[in-house]
C-alpha positions in Angstrom: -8.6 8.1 25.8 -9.2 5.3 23.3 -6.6 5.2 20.3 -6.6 3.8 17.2 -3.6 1.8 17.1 -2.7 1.7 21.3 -3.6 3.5 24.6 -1.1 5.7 25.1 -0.7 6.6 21.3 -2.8 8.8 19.4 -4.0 8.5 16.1 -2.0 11.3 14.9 1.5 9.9 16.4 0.5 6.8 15.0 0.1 8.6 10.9 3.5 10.4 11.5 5.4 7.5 12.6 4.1 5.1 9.7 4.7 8.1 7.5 8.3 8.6 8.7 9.6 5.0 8.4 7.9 4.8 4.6 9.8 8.2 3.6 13.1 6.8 5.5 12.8 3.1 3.7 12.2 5.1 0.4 15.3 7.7 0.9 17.7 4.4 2.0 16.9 2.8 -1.2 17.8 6.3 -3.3 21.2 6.9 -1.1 21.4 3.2 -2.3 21.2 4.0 -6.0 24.1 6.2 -5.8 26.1 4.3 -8.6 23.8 3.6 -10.2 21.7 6.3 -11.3 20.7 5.2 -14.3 19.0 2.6 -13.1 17.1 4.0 -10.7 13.1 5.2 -10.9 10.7 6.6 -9.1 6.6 6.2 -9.7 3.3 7.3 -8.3 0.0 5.1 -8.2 -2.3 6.7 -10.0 -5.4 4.0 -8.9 -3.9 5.2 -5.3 -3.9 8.7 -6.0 -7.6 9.0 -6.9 -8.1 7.6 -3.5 -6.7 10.7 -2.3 -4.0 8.4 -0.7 0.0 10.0 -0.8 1.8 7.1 -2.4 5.6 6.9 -3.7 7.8 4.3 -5.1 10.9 3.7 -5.9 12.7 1.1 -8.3 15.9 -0.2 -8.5 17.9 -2.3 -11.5 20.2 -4.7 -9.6 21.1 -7.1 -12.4 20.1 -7.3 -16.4 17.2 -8.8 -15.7 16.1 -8.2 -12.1 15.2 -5.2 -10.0 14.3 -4.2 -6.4 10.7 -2.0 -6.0 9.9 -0.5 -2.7 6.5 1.7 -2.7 5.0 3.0 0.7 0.7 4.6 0.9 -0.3 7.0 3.4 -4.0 8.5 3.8 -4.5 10.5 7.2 -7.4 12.6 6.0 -11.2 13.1 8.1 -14.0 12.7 5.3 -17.6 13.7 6.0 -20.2 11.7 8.0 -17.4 9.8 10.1 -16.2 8.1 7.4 -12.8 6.4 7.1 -10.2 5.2 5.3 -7.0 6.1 7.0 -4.0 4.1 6.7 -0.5 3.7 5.9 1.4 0.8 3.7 4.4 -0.8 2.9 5.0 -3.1 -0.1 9.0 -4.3 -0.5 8.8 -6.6 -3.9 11.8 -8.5 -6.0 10.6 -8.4 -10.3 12.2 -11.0 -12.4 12.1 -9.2 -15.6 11.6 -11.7 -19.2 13.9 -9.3 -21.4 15.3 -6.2 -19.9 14.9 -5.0 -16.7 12.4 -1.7 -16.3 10.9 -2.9 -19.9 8.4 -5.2 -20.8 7.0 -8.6 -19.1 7.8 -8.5 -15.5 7.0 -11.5 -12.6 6.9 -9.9 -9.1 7.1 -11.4 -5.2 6.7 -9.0 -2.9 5.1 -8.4 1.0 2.8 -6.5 2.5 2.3 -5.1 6.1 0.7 -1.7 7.8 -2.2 0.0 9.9 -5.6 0.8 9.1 -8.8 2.6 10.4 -11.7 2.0 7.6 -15.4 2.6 8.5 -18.9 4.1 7.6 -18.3 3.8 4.0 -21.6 3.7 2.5 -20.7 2.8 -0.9 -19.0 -0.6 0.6 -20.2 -3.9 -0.8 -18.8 -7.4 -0.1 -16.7 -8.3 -3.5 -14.5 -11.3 -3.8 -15.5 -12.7 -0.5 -14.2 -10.0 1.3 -16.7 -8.9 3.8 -16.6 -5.0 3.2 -19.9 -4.5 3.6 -19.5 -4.3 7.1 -17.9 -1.0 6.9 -21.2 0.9 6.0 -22.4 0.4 9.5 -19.0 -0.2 11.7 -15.7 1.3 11.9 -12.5 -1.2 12.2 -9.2 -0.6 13.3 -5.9 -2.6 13.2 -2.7 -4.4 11.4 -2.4 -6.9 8.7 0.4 -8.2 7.4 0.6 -10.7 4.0 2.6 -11.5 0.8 1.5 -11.8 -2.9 2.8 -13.0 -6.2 2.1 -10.3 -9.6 2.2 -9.9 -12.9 3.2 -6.4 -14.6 4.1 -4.7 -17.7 6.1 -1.2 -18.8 5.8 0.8 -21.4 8.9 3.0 -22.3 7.0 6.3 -23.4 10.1 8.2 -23.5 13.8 8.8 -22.6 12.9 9.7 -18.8 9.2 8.5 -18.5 7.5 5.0 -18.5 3.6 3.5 -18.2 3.5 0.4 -15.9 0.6 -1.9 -15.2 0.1 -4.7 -12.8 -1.8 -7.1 -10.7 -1.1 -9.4 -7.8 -2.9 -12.0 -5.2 -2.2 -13.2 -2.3 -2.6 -13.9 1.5 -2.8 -11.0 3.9 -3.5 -11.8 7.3 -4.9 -8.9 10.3 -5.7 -8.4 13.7 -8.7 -5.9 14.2 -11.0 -4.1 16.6 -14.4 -3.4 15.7 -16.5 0.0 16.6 -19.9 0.6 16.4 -19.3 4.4 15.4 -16.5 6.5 14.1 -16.2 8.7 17.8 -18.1 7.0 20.4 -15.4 4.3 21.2 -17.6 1.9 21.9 -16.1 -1.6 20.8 -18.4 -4.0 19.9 -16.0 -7.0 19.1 -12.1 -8.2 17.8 -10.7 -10.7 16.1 -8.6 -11.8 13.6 -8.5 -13.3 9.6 -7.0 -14.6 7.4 -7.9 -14.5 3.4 -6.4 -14.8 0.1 -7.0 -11.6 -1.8 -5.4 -9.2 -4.5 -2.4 -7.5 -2.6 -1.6 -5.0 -5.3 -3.0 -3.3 -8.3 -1.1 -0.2 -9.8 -1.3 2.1 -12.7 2.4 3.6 -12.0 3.5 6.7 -13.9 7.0 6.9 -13.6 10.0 8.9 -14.0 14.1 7.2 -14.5 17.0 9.0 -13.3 
């Protein structure tokens, strides 16, 4: 039986395994913020979320001006037509904050690594010199793995709730399979790239314990 990410794992083991370690890294770095609760926040993507993708991250203030962001992505859904865009995401990141950190001006570093099964997107259209036209007519399957340098802001909006913007590029590196339809499992080739790209964008609304 062909599998997305292995032969003798199935797509659907694969989902609830990413799935599992992102809620588990997330819950470690609550338990974590025991002592200091209020320091601690928690945030949803909304750029993620209109991608129908579950997303949820969590911040932590480890010094005045530094903190410790973890945020984890998950999309498992089947769309109409065979089309595709399953995955599941991890992005640790450390912010250097230029006044106070969770307010303001923030520098980020963070990595990036996960699984992914895109294809038959017809709306896909190469941008940045990213090939993604090539999902319209072939479904790819694989890893990647990379690090990326951002820029960010927040906006206190209220006692518990904050606005937070940002960007960041980088390298990503991945590993992929190639399919020339979404079921047929019928590889037509594999390789592997590497390519400097943007690694995060986020419109986070978020809430601080």
């Amino acid at each position: 039986m062909n599998s997305a990410y292995g032969i003798h794992e199935t797509p659907s083991t694969a989902w609830c395994r990413g799935a599992s370690a992102l809620i588990a890294a997330v819950v470690c770095l609550m338990l974590s913020a025991g002592l200091h609760a209020q320091q601690f926040a928690l945030k949803t993507n909304l750029l993620y979320d209109a991608t129908a993708t579950i997303n949820l991250g969590a911040e932590l203030k480890v010094a005045p001006q530094w903190s410790v962001d973890l945020s984890g992505n998950l999309n498992a859904w089947n769309f109409s037509h065979g089309r595709r865009w399953k995955h599941w995401m991890a992005q640790p990141e450390v912010r250097y904050w230029l006044c106070d950190a969770t307010a303001g001006h923030f520098l980020a570093l963070h990595a990036i690594g996960g699984k992914y099964n895109f294809g038959h997107l017809g709306g896909a259209r190469d941008i940045l010199g990213l090939q993604l036209g090539q999902l319209r007519d072939y479904r790819f399957q694989g890893w990647m793995a990379g690090a990326g340098v951002g820029y960010g802001y927040s906006w206190i909006l209220g006692t518990h709730w904050s606005l937070e913007a940002e960007i960041a590029l980088g390298y990503i590196y991945t590993k992929y399979d190639q399919f020339e339809c979404e079921g047929c499992g019928k590889k037509t080739a594999d390789g592997h790239k590497g390519f400097f790209s943007p690694t995060k964008a986020a419109i986070n609304v978020i809430y601080v314990f």
